[in-house]
C-alpha positions as CSV (number, residue, x, y, z in Angstrom):
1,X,110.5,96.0,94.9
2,X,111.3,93.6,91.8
3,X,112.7,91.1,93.6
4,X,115.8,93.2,94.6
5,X,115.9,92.3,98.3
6,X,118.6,89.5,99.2
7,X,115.4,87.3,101.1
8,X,116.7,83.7,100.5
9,X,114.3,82.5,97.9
10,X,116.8,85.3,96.1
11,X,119.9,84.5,97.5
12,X,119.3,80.7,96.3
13,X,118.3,81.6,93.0
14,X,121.4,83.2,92.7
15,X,123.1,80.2,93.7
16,X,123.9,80.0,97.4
17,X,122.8,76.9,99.1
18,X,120.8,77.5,102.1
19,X,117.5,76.6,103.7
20,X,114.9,79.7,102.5
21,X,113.1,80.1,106.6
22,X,111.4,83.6,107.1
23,X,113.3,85.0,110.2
24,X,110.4,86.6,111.3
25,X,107.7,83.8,112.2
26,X,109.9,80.6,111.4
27,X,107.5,79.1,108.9
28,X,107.3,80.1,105.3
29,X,110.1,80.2,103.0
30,X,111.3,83.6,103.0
31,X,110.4,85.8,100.3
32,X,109.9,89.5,99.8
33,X,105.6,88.7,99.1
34,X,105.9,86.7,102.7
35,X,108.3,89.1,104.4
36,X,106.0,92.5,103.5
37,X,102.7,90.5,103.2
38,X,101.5,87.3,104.3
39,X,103.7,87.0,107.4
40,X,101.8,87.3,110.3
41,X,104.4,89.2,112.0
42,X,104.1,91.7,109.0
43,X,100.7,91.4,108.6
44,X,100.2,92.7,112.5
45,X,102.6,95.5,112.2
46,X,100.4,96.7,108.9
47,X,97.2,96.8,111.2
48,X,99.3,98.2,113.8
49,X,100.7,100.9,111.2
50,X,97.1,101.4,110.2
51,X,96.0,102.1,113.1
52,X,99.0,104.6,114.9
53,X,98.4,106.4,111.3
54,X,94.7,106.3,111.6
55,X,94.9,105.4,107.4
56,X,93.3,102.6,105.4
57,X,96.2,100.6,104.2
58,X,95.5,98.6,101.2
59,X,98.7,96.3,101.3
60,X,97.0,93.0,99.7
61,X,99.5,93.1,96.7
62,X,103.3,94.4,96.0
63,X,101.8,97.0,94.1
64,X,100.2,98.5,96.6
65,X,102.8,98.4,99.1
66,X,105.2,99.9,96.5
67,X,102.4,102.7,95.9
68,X,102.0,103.0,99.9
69,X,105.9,103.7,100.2
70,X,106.4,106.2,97.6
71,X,103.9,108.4,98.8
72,X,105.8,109.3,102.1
């Protein structure tokens, strides 16, 4: 993922001034680690996901969730 989305911890290192607010839960400053990982909202879609697919997803690091989205 290499920090490619434009999540606003991005966006503002780049030089737009904004207020970095995950859209999702309203809490953390957004990030693509928060938005794919540590957000609750994200973190109940991957049990969700891991249970529709009936698959152990490993997704406690970027790596893995790169790994995890490749293979399909």
């Amino acid at each position: 993922l290499q920090n490619r989305f434009p999540t606003d911890n991005q966006l503002r290192a780049r030089g737009m001034a904004l207020v970095s607010v995950c859209g999702l839960c309203g809490l953390f400053e957004e990030s693509s680690k928060h938005l794919f990982l540590t957000c609750d909202f994200a973190r109940s879609l991957w049990i969700w996901l891991q249970h529709v697919l009936n698959l152990p997803l490993d997704v406690s690091s970027m790596i893995s969730l790169f790994l995890i989205l490749n293979k399909g």
